[in-house]
N, C-alpha and C positions, 0 to 999 in steps of 0.2 A: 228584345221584347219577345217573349213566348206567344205560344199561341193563343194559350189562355187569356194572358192578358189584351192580345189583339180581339177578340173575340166578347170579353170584357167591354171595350172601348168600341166596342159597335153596338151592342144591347146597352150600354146601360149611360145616357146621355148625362152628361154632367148638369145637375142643376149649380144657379147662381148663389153663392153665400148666402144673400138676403132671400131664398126663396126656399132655403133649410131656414134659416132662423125665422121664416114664417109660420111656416111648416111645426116647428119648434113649439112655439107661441101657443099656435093651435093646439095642439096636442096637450100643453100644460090648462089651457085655460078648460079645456074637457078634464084632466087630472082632478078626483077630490080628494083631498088629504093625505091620508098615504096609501090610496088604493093601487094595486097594481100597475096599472099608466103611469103611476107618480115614479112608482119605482122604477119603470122601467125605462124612463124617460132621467133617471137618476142615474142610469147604468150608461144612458147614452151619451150623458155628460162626462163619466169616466172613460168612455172608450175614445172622444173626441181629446180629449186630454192626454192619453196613452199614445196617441198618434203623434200629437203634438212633442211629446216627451224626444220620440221615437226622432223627429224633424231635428230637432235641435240639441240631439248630443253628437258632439261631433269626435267625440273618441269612439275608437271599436269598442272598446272594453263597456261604455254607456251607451251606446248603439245596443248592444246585446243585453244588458240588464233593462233596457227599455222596452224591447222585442220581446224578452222571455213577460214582464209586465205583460203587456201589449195581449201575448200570447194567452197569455193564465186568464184574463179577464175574456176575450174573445167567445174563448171556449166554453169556459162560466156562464155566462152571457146567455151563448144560443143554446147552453143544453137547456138553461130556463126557458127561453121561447119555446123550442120546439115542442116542450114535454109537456108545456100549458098552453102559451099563447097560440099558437101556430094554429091544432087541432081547434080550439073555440075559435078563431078564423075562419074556418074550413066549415064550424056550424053555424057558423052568423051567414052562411050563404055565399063563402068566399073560395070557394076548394082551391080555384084556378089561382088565386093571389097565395093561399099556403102552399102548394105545390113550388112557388115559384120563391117563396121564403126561406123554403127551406134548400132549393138548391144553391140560390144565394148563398145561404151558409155554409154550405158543402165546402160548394168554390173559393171562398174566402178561407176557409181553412188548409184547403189546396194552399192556397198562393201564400199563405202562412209558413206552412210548411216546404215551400221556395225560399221564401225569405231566409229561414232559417238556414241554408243550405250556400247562401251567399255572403263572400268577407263582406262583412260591416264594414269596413275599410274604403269599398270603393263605389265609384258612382254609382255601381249598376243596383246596389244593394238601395240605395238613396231612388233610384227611376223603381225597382220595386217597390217599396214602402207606397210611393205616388199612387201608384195602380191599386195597391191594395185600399190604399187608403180610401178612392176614389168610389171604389165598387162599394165599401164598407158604409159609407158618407150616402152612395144611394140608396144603399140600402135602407139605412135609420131614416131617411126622406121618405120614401116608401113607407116606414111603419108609420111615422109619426104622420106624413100628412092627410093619408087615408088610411091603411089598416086598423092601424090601434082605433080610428076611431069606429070606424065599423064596429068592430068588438064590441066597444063602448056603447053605441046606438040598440045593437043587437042580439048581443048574447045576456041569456036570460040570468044566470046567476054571478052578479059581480062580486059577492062576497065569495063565493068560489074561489072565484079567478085570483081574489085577493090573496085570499088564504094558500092557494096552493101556491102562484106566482113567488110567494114570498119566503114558501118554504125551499122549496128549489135554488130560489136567487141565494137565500144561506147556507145551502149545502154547496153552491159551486161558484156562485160572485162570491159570496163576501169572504169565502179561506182564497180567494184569488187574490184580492188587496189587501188581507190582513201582513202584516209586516214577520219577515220571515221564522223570528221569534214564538207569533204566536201560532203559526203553521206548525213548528217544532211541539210546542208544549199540545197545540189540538191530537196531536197524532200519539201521543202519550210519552214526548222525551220530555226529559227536566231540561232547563236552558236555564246555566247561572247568570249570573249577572256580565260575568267576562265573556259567555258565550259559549264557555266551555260543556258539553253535555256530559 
Protein backbone atom coordinates (compact mmCIF):
# COMPACT_ATOMS: atom_id res chain seq x y z
CA UNK A 1 0.00 0.00 0.00
CA UNK A 2 1.62 3.55 -0.98
CA UNK A 3 1.50 6.31 0.84
CA UNK A 4 -0.97 7.85 -1.05
CA UNK A 5 -3.34 5.35 -0.63
CA UNK A 6 -2.55 5.08 3.42
CA UNK A 7 -3.26 8.74 3.51
CA UNK A 8 -6.42 8.13 1.28
CA UNK A 9 -7.78 5.71 4.05
CA UNK A 10 -7.33 8.13 6.85
CA UNK A 11 -9.19 11.27 5.08
CA UNK A 12 -11.57 9.83 3.36
CA UNK A 13 -13.89 7.41 5.72
CA UNK A 14 -15.83 4.84 3.78
CA UNK A 15 -19.52 5.56 3.71
CA UNK A 16 -22.13 2.39 3.78
CA UNK A 17 -23.61 1.26 0.28
CA UNK A 18 -27.10 2.24 1.42
CA UNK A 19 -25.91 5.83 2.51
CA UNK A 20 -24.42 6.41 -1.22
CA UNK A 21 -27.54 5.09 -2.76
CA UNK A 22 -29.28 7.75 -0.36
CA UNK A 23 -27.08 10.17 -1.08
CA UNK A 24 -27.89 9.01 -4.89
CA UNK A 25 -31.70 9.36 -4.53
CA UNK A 26 -31.33 12.70 -3.20
CA UNK A 27 -29.29 14.13 -5.63
CA UNK A 28 -31.86 12.71 -8.58
CA UNK A 29 -34.97 13.72 -6.74
CA UNK A 30 -33.25 17.63 -6.92
CA UNK A 31 -32.28 16.51 -10.76
CA UNK A 32 -34.97 18.23 -13.41
CA UNK A 33 -34.96 16.82 -16.66
CA UNK A 34 -31.94 16.74 -18.29
CA UNK A 35 -30.38 19.78 -16.40
CA UNK A 36 -26.94 19.31 -15.57
CA UNK A 37 -27.28 17.30 -11.95
CA UNK A 38 -29.12 14.92 -14.25
CA UNK A 39 -26.18 14.57 -16.39
CA UNK A 40 -23.91 14.43 -14.16
CA UNK A 41 -25.35 12.10 -11.87
CA UNK A 42 -25.66 10.02 -15.40
CA UNK A 43 -21.87 10.14 -15.67
CA UNK A 44 -21.76 8.77 -12.16
CA UNK A 45 -23.55 5.96 -12.96
CA UNK A 46 -20.99 5.21 -15.76
CA UNK A 47 -18.10 5.58 -13.66
CA UNK A 48 -19.74 3.08 -10.79
CA UNK A 49 -20.15 0.75 -13.77
CA UNK A 50 -16.52 1.12 -15.15
CA UNK A 51 -15.42 0.12 -11.71
CA UNK A 52 -17.40 -2.67 -11.61
CA UNK A 53 -16.23 -3.68 -15.22
CA UNK A 54 -12.61 -3.17 -13.82
CA UNK A 55 -13.75 -5.86 -10.46
CA UNK A 56 -14.80 -8.43 -12.62
CA UNK A 57 -12.60 -9.29 -15.61
CA UNK A 58 -10.46 -11.55 -14.57
CA UNK A 59 -7.99 -11.82 -17.44
CA UNK A 60 -5.10 -9.04 -17.78
CA UNK A 61 -5.84 -8.50 -21.26
CA UNK A 62 -9.88 -7.28 -19.85
CA UNK A 63 -8.31 -5.82 -16.76
CA UNK A 64 -6.52 -3.39 -19.09
CA UNK A 65 -9.29 -2.64 -21.73
CA UNK A 66 -11.45 -1.90 -18.55
CA UNK A 67 -8.84 0.37 -16.82
CA UNK A 68 -7.95 2.12 -20.08
CA UNK A 69 -12.41 2.52 -20.18
CA UNK A 70 -12.23 3.35 -16.51
CA UNK A 71 -9.50 5.82 -17.39
CA UNK A 72 -11.00 7.77 -20.58
CA UNK A 73 -14.09 8.33 -18.65
CA UNK A 74 -12.52 9.50 -15.33
CA UNK A 75 -10.68 12.01 -17.02
CA UNK A 76 -13.71 13.13 -19.11
CA UNK A 77 -15.64 13.40 -16.25
CA UNK A 78 -13.60 15.78 -13.95
CA UNK A 79 -12.32 17.94 -16.89
CA UNK A 80 -16.22 18.73 -16.92
CA UNK A 81 -16.55 19.36 -13.09
CA UNK A 82 -13.72 21.31 -12.72
CA UNK A 83 -14.24 23.70 -15.70
CA UNK A 84 -18.09 24.26 -14.64
CA UNK A 85 -19.10 22.72 -11.72
CA UNK A 86 -16.30 23.07 -9.35
CA UNK A 87 -15.91 27.16 -9.80
CA UNK A 88 -20.18 27.63 -9.50
CA UNK A 89 -19.31 25.65 -6.06
CA UNK A 90 -16.82 27.88 -5.04
CA UNK A 91 -19.72 30.85 -5.92
CA UNK A 92 -22.67 29.29 -4.29
CA UNK A 93 -20.40 29.95 -1.08
CA UNK A 94 -18.34 26.84 -1.08
CA UNK A 95 -14.54 27.71 -1.88
CA UNK A 96 -13.32 25.32 0.87
CA UNK A 97 -15.42 22.16 -0.49
CA UNK A 98 -14.16 23.15 -4.34
CA UNK A 99 -10.78 23.39 -3.24
CA UNK A 100 -11.11 20.07 -1.88
CA UNK A 101 -12.91 18.75 -5.19
CA UNK A 102 -10.60 19.32 -7.07
CA UNK A 103 -7.64 17.90 -5.14
CA UNK A 104 -9.77 14.81 -4.95
CA UNK A 105 -9.46 14.68 -8.52
CA UNK A 106 -5.80 15.40 -8.70
CA UNK A 107 -5.40 12.40 -6.52
CA UNK A 108 -7.49 9.98 -8.22
CA UNK A 109 -5.81 10.69 -11.27
CA UNK A 110 -2.48 10.08 -9.40
CA UNK A 111 -3.55 6.75 -8.26
CA UNK A 112 -4.89 6.04 -11.92
CA UNK A 113 -1.93 6.50 -13.20
CA UNK A 114 -0.48 3.80 -10.47
CA UNK A 115 -2.81 1.71 -11.63
CA UNK A 116 -1.60 1.82 -14.79
CA UNK A 117 1.78 1.08 -13.96
CA UNK A 118 0.93 -2.29 -12.25
CA UNK A 119 0.34 -6.11 -13.95
CA UNK A 120 -3.30 -6.50 -14.14
CA UNK A 121 -2.26 -9.92 -13.36
CA UNK A 122 -1.71 -9.69 -9.78
CA UNK A 123 -3.31 -8.93 -6.63
CA UNK A 124 -1.70 -5.80 -5.88
CA UNK A 125 -3.28 -4.41 -9.13
CA UNK A 126 -6.84 -5.77 -7.68
CA UNK A 127 -5.82 -4.08 -3.65
CA UNK A 128 -5.23 -0.81 -6.11
CA UNK A 129 -8.40 -0.69 -8.13
CA UNK A 130 -10.07 -0.97 -4.11
CA UNK A 131 -8.49 2.17 -3.05
CA UNK A 132 -9.02 3.82 -6.00
CA UNK A 133 -12.18 2.82 -6.28
CA UNK A 134 -12.90 3.74 -2.70
CA UNK A 135 -11.63 7.51 -2.65
CA UNK A 136 -13.66 7.78 -6.19
CA UNK A 137 -17.11 6.32 -4.45
CA UNK A 138 -16.44 9.20 -1.76
CA UNK A 139 -15.85 11.26 -3.77
CA UNK A 140 -19.38 11.03 -5.99
CA UNK A 141 -20.96 10.89 -2.13
CA UNK A 142 -19.53 14.15 -1.41
CA UNK A 143 -20.97 15.58 -4.72
CA UNK A 144 -24.04 14.06 -4.77
CA UNK A 145 -25.08 14.19 -1.06
CA UNK A 146 -24.28 17.97 -0.54
CA UNK A 147 -22.25 19.71 -3.26
CA UNK A 148 -24.30 19.37 -6.18
CA UNK A 149 -26.94 20.16 -4.15
CA UNK A 150 -25.72 23.46 -2.95
CA UNK A 151 -25.18 24.44 -6.55
CA UNK A 152 -28.61 23.47 -7.01
CA UNK A 153 -30.06 25.69 -4.03
CA UNK A 154 -27.57 28.55 -4.93
CA UNK A 155 -26.18 29.29 -7.87
CA UNK A 156 -28.11 31.80 -9.72
CA UNK A 157 -28.03 30.77 -13.42
CA UNK A 158 -28.92 26.90 -13.91
CA UNK A 159 -29.51 27.22 -17.43
CA UNK A 160 -25.87 28.28 -17.56
CA UNK A 161 -24.67 25.51 -15.69
CA UNK A 162 -26.74 23.44 -18.18
CA UNK A 163 -25.63 24.69 -21.23
CA UNK A 164 -22.08 24.76 -20.44
CA UNK A 165 -22.02 21.47 -18.23
CA UNK A 166 -23.19 19.71 -21.24
CA UNK A 167 -21.13 21.19 -23.68
CA UNK A 168 -18.00 20.09 -21.94
CA UNK A 169 -19.49 16.62 -20.86
CA UNK A 170 -19.47 16.08 -25.13
CA UNK A 171 -16.37 17.29 -25.75
CA UNK A 172 -14.56 14.87 -23.19
CA UNK A 173 -17.39 12.11 -21.68
CA UNK A 174 -19.10 11.30 -24.46
CA UNK A 175 -15.78 10.56 -27.19
CA UNK A 176 -14.72 8.71 -23.84
CA UNK A 177 -17.64 6.04 -24.16
CA UNK A 178 -18.29 6.30 -27.62
CA UNK A 179 -17.07 3.01 -29.12
CA UNK A 180 -13.73 3.03 -30.67
CA UNK A 181 -15.06 3.15 -34.27
CA UNK A 182 -16.61 6.34 -33.65
CA UNK A 183 -13.46 8.00 -31.86
CA UNK A 184 -11.67 6.92 -35.42
CA UNK A 185 -14.23 8.47 -37.73
CA UNK A 186 -14.67 11.75 -34.87
CA UNK A 187 -11.07 12.52 -35.55
CA UNK A 188 -11.36 12.38 -39.27
CA UNK A 189 -10.25 8.49 -40.40
CA UNK A 190 -12.70 6.50 -42.54
CA UNK A 191 -13.26 3.19 -40.65
CA UNK A 192 -14.68 0.43 -43.19
CA UNK A 193 -16.80 -1.89 -42.15
CA UNK A 194 -13.78 -4.63 -41.54
CA UNK A 195 -12.14 -2.02 -39.55
CA UNK A 196 -9.61 -1.53 -41.86
CA UNK A 197 -8.74 2.35 -42.31
Amino acid sequence: MSIIDKALGAITPPESDEKRAEATARARAAAQGDDWLSLALDHHDLIRAAFEACRTATQAHARVEAMEHLGRLLAGHSIAEEVVLYPALAKAGEKTHAGMAYTEQTTAKMQMAELERIDPATPEWADKLEHLRGAVLHHIFEEEGSWFLKIKAEYDDQAHLTRRFREEAERHVETAVRPAESRSFAAGQAVSPDGIH
